[in-house]
Jmol script that loads the backbone (N, CA, C; Angstrom):
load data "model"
ATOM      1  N   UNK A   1      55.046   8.651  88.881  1.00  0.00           N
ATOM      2  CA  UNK A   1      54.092   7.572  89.006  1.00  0.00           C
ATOM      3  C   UNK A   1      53.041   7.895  90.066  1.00  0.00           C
ATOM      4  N   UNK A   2      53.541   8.739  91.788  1.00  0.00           N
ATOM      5  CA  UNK A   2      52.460   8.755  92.482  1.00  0.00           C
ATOM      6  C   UNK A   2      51.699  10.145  91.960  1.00  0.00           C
ATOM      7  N   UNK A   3      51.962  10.575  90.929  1.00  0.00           N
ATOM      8  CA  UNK A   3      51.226  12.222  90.150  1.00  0.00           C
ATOM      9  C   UNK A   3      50.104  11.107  89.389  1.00  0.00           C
ATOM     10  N   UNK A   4      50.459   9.910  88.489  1.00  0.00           N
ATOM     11  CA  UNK A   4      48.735   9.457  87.900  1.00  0.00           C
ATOM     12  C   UNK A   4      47.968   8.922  88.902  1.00  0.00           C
ATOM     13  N   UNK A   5      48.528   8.553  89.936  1.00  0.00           N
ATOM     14  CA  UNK A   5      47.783   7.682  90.408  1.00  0.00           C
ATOM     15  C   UNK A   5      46.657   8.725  91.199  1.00  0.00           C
ATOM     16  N   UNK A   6      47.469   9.584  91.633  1.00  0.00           N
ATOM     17  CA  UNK A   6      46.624  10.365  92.094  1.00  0.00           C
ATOM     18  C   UNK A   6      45.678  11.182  91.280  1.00  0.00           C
ATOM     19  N   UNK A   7      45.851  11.467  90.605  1.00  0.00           N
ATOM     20  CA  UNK A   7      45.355  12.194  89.068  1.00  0.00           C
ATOM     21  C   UNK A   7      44.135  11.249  88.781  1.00  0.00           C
ATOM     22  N   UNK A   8      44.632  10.112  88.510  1.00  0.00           N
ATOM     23  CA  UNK A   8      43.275   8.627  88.196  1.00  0.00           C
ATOM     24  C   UNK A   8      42.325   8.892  88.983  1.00  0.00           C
ATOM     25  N   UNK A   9      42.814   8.434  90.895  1.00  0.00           N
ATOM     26  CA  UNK A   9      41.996   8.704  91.229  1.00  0.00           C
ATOM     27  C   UNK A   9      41.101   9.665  91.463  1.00  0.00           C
ATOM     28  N   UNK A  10      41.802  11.095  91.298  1.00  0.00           N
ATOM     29  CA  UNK A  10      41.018  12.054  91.996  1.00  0.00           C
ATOM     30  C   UNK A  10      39.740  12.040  90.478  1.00  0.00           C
ATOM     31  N   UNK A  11      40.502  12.088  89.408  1.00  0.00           N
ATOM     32  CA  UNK A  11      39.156  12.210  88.557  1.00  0.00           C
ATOM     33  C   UNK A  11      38.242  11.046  88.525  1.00  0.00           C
ATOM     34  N   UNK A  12      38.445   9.714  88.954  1.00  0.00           N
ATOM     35  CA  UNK A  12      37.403   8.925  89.213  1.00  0.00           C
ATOM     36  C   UNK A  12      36.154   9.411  90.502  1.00  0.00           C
ATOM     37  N   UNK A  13      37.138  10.331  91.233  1.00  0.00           N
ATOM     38  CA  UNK A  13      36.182  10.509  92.500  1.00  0.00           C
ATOM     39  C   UNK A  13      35.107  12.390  92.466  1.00  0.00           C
ATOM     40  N   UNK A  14      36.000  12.911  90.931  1.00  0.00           N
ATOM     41  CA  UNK A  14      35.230  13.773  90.387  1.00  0.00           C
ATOM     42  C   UNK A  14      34.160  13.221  89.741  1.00  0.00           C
ATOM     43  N   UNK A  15      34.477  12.445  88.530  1.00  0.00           N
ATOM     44  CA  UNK A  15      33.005  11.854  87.700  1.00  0.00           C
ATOM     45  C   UNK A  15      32.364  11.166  88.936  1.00  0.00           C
ATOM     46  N   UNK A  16      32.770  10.415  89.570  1.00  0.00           N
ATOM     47  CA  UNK A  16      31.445   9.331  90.100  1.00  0.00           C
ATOM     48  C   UNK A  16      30.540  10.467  90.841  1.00  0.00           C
ATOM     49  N   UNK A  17      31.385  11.483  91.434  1.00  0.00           N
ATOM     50  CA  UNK A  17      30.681  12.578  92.546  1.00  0.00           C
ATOM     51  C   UNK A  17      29.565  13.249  91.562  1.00  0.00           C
ATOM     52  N   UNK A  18      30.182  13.826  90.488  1.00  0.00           N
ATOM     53  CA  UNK A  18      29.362  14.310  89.421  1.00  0.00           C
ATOM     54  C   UNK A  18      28.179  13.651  88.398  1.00  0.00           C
ATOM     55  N   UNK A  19      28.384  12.595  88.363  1.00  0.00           N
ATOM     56  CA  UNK A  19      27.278  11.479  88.153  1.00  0.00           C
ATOM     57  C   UNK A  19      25.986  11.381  88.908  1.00  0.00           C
ATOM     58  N   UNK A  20      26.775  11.048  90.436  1.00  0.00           N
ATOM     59  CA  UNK A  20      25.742  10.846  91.767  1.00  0.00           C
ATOM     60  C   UNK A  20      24.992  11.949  91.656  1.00  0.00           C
ATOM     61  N   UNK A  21      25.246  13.539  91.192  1.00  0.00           N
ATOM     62  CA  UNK A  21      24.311  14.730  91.440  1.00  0.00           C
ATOM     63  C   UNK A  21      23.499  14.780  90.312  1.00  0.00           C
ATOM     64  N   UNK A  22      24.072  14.271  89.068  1.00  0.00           N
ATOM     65  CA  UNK A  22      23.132  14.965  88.214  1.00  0.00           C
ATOM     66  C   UNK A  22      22.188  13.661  88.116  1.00  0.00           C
ATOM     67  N   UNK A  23      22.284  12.175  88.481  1.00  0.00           N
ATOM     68  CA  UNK A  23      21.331  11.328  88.702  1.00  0.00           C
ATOM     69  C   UNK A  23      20.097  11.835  89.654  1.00  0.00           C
ATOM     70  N   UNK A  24      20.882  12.190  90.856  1.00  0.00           N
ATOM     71  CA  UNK A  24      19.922  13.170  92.080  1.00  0.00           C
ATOM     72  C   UNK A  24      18.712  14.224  91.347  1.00  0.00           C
ATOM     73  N   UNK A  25      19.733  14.982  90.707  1.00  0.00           N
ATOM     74  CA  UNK A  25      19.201  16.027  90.127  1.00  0.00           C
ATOM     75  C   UNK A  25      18.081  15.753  88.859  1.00  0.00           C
ATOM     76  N   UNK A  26      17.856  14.931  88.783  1.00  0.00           N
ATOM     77  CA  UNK A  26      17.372  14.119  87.495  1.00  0.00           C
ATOM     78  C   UNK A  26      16.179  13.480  87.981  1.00  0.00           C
ATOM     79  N   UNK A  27      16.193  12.879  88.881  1.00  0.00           N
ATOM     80  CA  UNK A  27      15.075  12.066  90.115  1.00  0.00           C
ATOM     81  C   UNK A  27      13.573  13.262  89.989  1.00  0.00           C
ATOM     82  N   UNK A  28      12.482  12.798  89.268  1.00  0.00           N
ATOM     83  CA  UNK A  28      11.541  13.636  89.115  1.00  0.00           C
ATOM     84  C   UNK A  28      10.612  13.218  90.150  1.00  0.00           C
ATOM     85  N   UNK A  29      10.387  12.363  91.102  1.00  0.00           N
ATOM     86  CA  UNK A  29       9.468  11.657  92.082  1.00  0.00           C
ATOM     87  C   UNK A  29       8.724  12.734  93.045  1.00  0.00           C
ATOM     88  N   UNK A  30       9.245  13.727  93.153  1.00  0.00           N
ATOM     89  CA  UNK A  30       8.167  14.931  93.685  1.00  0.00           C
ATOM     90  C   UNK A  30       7.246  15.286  92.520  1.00  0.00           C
ATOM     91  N   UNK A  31       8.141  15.403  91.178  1.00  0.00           N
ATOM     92  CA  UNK A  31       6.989  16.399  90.522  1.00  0.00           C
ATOM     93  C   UNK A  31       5.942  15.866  89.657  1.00  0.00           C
ATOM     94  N   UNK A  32       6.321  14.577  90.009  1.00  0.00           N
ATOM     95  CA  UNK A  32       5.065  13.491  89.148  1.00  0.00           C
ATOM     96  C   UNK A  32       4.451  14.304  87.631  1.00  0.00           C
ATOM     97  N   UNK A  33       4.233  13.310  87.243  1.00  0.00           N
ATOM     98  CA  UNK A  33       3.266  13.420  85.672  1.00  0.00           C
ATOM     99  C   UNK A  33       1.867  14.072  86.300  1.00  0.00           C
ATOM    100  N   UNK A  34       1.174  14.758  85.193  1.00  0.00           N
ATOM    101  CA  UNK A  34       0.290  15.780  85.616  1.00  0.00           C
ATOM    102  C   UNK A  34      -0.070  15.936  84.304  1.00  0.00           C
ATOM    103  N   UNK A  35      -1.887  15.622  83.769  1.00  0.00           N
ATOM    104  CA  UNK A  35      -2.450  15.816  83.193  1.00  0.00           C
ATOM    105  C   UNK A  35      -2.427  17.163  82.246  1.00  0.00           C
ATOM    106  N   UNK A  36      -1.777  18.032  82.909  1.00  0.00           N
ATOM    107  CA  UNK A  36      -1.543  19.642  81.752  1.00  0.00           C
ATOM    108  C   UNK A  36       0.075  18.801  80.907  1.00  0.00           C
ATOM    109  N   UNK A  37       0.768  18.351  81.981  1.00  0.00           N
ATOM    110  CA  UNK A  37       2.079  18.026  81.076  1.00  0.00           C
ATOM    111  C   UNK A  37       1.778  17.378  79.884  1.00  0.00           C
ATOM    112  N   UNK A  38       1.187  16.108  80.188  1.00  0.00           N
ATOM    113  CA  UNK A  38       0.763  14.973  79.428  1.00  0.00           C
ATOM    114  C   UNK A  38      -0.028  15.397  78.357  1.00  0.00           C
ATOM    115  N   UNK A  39      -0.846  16.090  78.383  1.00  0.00           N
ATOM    116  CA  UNK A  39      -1.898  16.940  77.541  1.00  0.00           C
ATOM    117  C   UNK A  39      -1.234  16.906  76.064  1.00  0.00           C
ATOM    118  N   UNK A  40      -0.063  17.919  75.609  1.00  0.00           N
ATOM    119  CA  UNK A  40       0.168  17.796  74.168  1.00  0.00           C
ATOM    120  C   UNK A  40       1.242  16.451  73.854  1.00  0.00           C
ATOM    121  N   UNK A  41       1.609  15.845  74.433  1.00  0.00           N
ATOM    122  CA  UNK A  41       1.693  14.500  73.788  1.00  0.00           C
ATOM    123  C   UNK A  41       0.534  13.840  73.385  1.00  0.00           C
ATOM    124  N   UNK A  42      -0.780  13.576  74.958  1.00  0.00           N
ATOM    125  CA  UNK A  42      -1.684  12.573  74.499  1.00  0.00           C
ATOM    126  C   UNK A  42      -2.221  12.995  72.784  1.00  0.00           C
ATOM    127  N   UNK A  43      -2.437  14.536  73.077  1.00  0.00           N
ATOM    128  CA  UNK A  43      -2.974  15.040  72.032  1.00  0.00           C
ATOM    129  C   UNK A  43      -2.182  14.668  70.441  1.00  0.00           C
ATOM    130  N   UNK A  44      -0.973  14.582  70.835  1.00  0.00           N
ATOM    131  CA  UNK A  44       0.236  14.412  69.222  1.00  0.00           C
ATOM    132  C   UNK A  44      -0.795  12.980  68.854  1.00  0.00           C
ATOM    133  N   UNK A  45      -0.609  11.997  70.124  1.00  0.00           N
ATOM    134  CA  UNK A  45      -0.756  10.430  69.733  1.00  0.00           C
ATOM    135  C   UNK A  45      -2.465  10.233  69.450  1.00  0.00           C
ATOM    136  N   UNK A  46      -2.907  10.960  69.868  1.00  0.00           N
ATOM    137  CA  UNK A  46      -4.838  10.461  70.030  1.00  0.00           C
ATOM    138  C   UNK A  46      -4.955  11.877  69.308  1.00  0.00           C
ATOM    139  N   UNK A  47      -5.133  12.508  67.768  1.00  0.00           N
ATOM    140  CA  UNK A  47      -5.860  13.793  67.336  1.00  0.00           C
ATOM    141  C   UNK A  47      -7.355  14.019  67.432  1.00  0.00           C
ATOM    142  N   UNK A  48      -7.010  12.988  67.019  1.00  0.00           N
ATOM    143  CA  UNK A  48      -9.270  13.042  67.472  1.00  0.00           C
ATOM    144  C   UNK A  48      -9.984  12.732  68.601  1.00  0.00           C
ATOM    145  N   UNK A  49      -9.286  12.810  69.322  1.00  0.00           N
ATOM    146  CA  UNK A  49      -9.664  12.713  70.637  1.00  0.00           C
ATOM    147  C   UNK A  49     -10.395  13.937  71.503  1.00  0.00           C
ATOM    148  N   UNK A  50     -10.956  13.985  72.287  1.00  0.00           N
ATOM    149  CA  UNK A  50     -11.595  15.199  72.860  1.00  0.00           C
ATOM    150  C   UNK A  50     -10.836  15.336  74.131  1.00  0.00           C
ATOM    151  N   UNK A  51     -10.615  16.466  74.557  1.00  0.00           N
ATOM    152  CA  UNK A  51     -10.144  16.802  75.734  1.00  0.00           C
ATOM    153  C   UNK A  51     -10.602  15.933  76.926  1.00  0.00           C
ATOM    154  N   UNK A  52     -11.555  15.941  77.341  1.00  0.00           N
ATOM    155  CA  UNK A  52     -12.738  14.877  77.828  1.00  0.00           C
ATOM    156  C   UNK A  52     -11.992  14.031  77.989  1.00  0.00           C
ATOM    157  N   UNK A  53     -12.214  13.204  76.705  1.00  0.00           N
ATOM    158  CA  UNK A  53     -11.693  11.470  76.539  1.00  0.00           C
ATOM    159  C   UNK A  53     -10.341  11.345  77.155  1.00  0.00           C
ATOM    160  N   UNK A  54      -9.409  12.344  76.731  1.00  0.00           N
ATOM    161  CA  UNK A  54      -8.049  12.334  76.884  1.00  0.00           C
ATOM    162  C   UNK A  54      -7.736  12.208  78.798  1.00  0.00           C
ATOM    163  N   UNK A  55      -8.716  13.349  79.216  1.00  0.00           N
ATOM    164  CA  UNK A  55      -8.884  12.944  80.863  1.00  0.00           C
ATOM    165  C   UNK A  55      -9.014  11.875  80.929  1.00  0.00           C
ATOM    166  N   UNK A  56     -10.639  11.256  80.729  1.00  0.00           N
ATOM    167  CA  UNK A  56     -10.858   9.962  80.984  1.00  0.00           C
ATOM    168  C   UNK A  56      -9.816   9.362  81.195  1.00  0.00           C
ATOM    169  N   UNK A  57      -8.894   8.648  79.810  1.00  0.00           N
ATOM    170  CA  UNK A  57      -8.116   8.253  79.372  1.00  0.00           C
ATOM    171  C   UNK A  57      -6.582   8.244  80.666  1.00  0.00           C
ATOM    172  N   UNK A  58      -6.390   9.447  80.743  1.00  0.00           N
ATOM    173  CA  UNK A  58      -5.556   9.313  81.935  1.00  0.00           C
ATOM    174  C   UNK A  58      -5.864   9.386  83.016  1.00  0.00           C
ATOM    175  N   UNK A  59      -7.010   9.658  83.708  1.00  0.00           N
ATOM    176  CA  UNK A  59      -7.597   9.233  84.856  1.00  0.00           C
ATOM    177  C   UNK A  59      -7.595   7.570  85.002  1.00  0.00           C
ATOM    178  N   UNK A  60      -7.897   6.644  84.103  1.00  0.00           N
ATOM    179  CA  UNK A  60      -7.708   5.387  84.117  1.00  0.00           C
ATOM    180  C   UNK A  60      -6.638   4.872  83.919  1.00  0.00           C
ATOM    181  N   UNK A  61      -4.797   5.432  84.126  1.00  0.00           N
ATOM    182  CA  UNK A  61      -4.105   4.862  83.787  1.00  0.00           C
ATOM    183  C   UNK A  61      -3.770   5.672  84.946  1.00  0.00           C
ATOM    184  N   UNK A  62      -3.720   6.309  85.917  1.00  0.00           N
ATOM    185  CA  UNK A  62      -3.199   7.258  86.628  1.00  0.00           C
ATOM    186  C   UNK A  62      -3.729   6.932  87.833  1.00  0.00           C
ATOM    187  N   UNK A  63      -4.917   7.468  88.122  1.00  0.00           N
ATOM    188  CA  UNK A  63      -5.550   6.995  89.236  1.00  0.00           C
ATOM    189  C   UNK A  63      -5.273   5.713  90.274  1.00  0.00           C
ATOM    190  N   UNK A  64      -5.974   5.577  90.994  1.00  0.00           N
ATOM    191  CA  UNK A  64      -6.472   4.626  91.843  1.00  0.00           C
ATOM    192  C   UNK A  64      -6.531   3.350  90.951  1.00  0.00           C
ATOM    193  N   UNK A  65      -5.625   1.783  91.345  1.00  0.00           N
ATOM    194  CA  UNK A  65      -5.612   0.568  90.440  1.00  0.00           C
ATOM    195  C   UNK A  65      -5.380   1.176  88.961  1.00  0.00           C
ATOM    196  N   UNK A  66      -5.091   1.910  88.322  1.00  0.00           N
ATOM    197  CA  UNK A  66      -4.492   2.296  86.987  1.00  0.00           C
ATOM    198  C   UNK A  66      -3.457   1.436  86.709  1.00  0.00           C
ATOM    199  N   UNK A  67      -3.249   1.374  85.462  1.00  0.00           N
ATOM    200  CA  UNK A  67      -1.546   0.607  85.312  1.00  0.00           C
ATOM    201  C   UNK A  67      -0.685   1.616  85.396  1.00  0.00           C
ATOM    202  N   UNK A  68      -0.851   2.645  85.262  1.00  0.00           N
ATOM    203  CA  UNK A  68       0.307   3.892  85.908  1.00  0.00           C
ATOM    204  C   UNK A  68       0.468   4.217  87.801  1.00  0.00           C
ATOM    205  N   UNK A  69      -0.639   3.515  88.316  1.00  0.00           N
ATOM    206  CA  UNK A  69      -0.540   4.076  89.604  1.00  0.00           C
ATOM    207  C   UNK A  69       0.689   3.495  90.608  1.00  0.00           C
ATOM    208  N   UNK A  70       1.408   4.436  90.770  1.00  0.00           N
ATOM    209  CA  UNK A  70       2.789   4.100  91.863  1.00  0.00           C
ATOM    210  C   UNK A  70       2.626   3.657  92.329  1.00  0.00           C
ATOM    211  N   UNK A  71       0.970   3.666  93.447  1.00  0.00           N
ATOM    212  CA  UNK A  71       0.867   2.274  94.703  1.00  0.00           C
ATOM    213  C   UNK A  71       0.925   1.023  94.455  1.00  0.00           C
ATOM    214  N   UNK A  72       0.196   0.769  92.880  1.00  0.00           N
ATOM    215  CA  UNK A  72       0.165  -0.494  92.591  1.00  0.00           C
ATOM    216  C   UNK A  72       1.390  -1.254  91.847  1.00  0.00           C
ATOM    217  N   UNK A  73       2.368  -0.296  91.842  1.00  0.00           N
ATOM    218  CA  UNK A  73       3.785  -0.782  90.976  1.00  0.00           C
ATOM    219  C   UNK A  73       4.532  -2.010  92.010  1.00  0.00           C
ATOM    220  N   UNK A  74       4.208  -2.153  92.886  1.00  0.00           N
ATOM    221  CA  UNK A  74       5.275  -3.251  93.341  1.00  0.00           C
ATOM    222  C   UNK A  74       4.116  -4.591  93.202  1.00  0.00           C
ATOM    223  N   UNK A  75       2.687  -4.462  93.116  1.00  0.00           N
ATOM    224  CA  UNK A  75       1.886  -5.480  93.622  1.00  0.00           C
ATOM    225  C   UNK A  75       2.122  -5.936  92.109  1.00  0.00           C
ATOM    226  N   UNK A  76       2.005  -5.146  91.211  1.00  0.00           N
ATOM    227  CA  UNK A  76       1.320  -5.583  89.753  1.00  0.00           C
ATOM    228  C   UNK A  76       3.281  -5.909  88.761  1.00  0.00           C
ATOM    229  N   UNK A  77       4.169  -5.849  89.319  1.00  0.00           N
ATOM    230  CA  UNK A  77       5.235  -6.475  88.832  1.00  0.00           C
ATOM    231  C   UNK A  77       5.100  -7.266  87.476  1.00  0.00           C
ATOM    232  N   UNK A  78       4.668  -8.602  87.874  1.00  0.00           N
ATOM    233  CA  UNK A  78       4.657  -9.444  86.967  1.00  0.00           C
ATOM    234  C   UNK A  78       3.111  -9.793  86.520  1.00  0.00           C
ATOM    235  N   UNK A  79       2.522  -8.511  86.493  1.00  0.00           N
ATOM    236  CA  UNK A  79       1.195  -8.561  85.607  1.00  0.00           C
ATOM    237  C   UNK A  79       1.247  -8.124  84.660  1.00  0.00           C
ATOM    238  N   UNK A  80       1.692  -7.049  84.855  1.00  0.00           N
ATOM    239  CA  UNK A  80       1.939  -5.523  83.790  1.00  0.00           C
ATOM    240  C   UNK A  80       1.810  -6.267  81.849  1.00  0.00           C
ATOM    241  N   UNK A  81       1.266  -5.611  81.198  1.00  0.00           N
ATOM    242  CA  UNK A  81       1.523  -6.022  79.887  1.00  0.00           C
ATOM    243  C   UNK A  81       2.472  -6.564  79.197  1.00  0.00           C
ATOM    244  N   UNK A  82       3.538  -5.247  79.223  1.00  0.00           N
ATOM    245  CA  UNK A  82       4.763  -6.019  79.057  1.00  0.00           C
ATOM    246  C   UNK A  82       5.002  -7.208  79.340  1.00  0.00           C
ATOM    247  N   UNK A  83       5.118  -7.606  80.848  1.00  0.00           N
ATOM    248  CA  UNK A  83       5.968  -8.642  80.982  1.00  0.00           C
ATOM    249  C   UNK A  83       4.883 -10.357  80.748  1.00  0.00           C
ATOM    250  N   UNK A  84       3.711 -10.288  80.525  1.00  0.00           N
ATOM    251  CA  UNK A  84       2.952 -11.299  79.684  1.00  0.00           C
ATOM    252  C   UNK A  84       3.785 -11.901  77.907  1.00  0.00           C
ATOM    253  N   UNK A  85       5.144 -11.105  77.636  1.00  0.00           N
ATOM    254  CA  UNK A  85       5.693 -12.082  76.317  1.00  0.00           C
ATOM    255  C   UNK A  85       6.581 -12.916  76.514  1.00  0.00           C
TER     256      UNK A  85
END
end "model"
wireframe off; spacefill off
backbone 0.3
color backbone group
């Protein structure tokens, strides 16, 4: 009986440990979104779009007051599109 218990726990304290790293490891907040990344998606979703536009396009969602911009994510909460349904 004290062989599962210990057994239980130790593999509860393997997964949760192993969870916690690859969540860590997963955390992209240094390498931010970046206009070359974004590039062949915008391009899949907008074909006729011009390279140009496609900047534009994420310069205004990215930038400064953008609805993508991180600074403005805590002010704009309950503005955001979404949450207007």
């Amino acid at each position: 009986m004290k062989k599962w218990v210990i057994g239980i726990l130790s593999s509860a304290l393997i997964l949760g440990a192993g969870t916690a790293v690859f969540a860590a490891g997963n955390n992209n907040s240094g390498e931010g979104n970046s206009f070359e990344k974004m590039l062949p998606f915008m391009q899949e979703i907008h074909p006729d779009s011009s390279k140009e536009d496609l900047q534009e396009m994420y310069n205004a969602c990215h930038n400064n007051g953008g609805m993508m911009d991180e600074n403005n994510q805590e002010e704009k909460k309950s503005e955001d599109m979404m949450n207007r349904f």
